[in-house]
N, C-alpha and C positions, 0 to 999 in steps of 0.2 A: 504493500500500500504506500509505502516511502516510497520506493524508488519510480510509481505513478504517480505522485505531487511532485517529484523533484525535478524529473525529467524533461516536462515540457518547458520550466522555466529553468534549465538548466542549456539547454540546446541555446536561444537566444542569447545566455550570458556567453557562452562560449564564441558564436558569432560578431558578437558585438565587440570581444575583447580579439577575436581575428582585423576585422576594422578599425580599429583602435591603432594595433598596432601596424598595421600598412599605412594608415595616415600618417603616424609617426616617421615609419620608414620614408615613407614621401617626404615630407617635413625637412629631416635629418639628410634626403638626396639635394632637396632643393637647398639647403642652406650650405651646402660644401660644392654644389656646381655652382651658385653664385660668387665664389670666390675666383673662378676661374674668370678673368676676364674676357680672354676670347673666342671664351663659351660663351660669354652673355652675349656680345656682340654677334657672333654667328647664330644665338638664337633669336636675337632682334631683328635679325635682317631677314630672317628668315617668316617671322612673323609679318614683319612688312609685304613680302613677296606673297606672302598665302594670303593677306587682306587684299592687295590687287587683284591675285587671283578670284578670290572668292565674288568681288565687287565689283568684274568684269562685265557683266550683263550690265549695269546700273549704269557706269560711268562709260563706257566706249558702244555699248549695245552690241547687240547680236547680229548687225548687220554688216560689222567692220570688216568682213571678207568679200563685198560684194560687188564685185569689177562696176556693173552699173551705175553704181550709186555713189561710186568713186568721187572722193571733194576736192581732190587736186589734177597737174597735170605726172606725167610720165615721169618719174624718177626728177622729181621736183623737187630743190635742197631745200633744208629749214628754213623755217620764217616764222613770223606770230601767228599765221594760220595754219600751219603744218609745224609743231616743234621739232619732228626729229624727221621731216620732211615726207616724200612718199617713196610708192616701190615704183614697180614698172607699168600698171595697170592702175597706179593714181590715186593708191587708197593711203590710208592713215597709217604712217610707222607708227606712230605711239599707239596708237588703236591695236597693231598689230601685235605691238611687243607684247602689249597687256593680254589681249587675249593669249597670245601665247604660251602666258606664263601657266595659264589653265593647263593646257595638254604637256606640258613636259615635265610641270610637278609634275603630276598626276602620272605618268609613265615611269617616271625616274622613281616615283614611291614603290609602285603595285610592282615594276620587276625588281626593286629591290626584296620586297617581300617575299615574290615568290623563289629569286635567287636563294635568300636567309633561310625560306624554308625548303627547302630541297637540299640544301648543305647540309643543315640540322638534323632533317631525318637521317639525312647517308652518314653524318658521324656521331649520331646516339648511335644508330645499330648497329656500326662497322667496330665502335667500341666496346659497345655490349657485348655482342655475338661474335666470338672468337674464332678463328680456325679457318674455313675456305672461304666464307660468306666475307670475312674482313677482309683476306685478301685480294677476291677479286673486285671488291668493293674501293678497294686503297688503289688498286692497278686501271679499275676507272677513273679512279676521281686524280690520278700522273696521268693519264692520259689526255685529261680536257686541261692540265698545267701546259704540257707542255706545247698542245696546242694554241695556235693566235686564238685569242677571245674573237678579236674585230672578225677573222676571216671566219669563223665558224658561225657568227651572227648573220655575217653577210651573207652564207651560205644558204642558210637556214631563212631569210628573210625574203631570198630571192628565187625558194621552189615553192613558198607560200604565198596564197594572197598579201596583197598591199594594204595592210589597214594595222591600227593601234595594236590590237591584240597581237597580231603579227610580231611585233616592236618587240612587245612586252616577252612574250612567250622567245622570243630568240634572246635577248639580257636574260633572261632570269633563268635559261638550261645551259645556258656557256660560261656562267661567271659564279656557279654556286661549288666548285672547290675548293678555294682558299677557306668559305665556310666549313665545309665541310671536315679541313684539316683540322681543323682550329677547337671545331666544337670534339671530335674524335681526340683530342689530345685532351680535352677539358675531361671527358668522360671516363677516359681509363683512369685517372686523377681521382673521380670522386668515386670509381667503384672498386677503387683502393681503399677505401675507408671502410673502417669496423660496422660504421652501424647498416651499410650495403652489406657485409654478413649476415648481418642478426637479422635483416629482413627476408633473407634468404633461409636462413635458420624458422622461421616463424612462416614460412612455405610461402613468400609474395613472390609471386610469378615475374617472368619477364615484361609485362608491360604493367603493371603494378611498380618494377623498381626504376623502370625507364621514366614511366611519366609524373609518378609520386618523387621520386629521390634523387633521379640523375638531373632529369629538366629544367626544372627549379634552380636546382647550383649553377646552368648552363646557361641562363637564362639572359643572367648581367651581360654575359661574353657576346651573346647572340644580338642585343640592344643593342652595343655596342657597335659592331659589324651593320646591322642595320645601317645605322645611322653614318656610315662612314660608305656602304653601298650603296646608298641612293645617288650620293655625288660622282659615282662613278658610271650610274645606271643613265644620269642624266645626261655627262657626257657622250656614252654610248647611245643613245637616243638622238643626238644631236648627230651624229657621226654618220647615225645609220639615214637618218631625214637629209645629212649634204650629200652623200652619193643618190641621194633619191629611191630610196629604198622604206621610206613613209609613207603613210596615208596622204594622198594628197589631196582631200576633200579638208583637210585639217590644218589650221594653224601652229605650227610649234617655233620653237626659237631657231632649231635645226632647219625648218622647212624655210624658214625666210632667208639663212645664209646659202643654201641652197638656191632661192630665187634668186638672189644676189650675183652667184656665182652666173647663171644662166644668162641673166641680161648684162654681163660684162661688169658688174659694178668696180670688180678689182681692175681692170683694164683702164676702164674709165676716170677713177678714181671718185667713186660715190660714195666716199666714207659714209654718211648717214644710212645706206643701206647694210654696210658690212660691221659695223662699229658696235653699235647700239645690241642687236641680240649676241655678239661676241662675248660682251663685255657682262651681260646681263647669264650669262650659262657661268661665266668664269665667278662672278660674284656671289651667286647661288651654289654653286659646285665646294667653294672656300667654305662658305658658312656652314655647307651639310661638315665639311672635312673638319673646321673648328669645334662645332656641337660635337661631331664622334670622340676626338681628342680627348674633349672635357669629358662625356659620360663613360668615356675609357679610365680617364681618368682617376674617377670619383667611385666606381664599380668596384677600380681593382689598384686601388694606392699605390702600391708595390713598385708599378711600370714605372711610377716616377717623372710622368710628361708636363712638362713643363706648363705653366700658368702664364 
């Protein structure tokens, strides 16, 4: 009869003091990444760029790609009607840049993702599960090292259709090795420890010590990785959209130096066309790599990276 009064108000104290302590945890992340200053700074600019992004509709609208309705002339340099002048069909760079910035976060996040989680799975298991499965498991994931990332993107970009998905699915299956080392080195590490015996002694199965015990400790490392893979994903995005190897129904910052390239702007000398989304990939790409640094940092004190 105790242990039915106790029980139901005993479940929510236990939840409550789960929450409790994650906000803490939170708290305690935030106040030791704010010391980093060029953590703050790459996660301000990076807030900046996701508020253009997001307030893209509102401030440029949804029209800004529309050859017709175009407000200038042909590769028109700045002025106070055009600030960062036009392209070649007479539309808005600043219009263009902002949109932009929509589709190439947005791609640079989602293959970052799915690169971190395909790394993750192939080095929880290749660490876990011992013997052939990890070796041929280690002898794929030397294979796509020592393979060019670019040329296997391109490969793979260029026997599939031309659209986003496309993008994203060629980043995220050629660059998820280095993940994959990283987290398999973390893993043999923590199933080194006594108390991964005792759960094994107390009969928790393989995906019981995988997802409850290895994960969790891997977790930081993989954040980490994230956040240092999207600035890579975005360059790759950019790289794959200058050969033309994008959607081309879409704006990105990659599809406009691409334009650029097309209508002679480096010949010509249209800096306003090649400048502006160069500068804007390199600015964004900095801030993901400063943000990683610092949640490297602050994760795993040890490494020692500098502030």
């Amino acid at each position: 009869m105790t242990t039915e009064t106790t029980s139901p108000t005993a479940r929510p104290g236990v939840r409550a003091l789960a929450w409790q302590r994650r906000r803490h945890s939170a708290v305690r992340f935030w106040q030791q990444y704010r010391t980093h200053r060029a953590g703050v700074l790459g996660l301000a600019t990076l807030v900046l760029f996701a508020l253009v992004a997001v307030t893209a509709p509102l401030t440029v609208g949804s029209d800004v790609s529309s050859v017709t309705a175009a407000p200038g002339r042909p590769l028109e340099g700045p002025s106070g009607h055009l600030l960062l002048g036009a392209d070649r069909f007479g539309r808005d760079l600043l219009g263009l840049l902002v949109w932009g910035a929509r589709v190439s976060l947005l791609v640079g996040l989602l293959a970052a993702v799915l690169s971190v989680a395909i790394g993750t799975l192939a080095g929880i298991t290749a660490g876990h599960f011992r013997g052939a499965y990890a070796t041929v498991m280690m002898r794929i994931t030397d294979w796509f090292l020592v393979m060019p990332t670019l040329v296997l993107a391109i490969a793979l970009a260029t026997v599939m259709s031309r659209s986003l998905g496309t993008v994203i699915l060629a980043i995220g299956v050629t660059t998820w090795p280095t993940t994959a080392r990283l987290v398999r080195a973390q893993t043999l590490a923590v199933e080194s420890r006594p108390y991964i015996e005792r759960a094994r002694a107390l009969g928790g199965g393989h995906g019981h010590i995988m997802v409850r015990h290895v994960l969790p400790n891997v977790m930081p490392l993989v954040l980490a990785q994230t956040t240092l893979m999207i600035s890579s994903s975005i360059l790759a995005e950019a790289t794959l959209a200058f050969l033309g190897l994008g959607d081309p129904t879409v704006v990105s910052w990659g599809g406009l130096l691409q334009d650029a390239r097309e209508a002679g702007a480096v010949s010509s000398g249209d800096w306003w066309y090649l400048v502006p989304p160069g500068i804007a990939i390199a600015v964004v790409a900095l801030a993901f790599t400063l943000c990683g640094r610092a949640v490297e940092s602050v994760l795993n004190p040890r490494l020692g990276v500098a502030r």
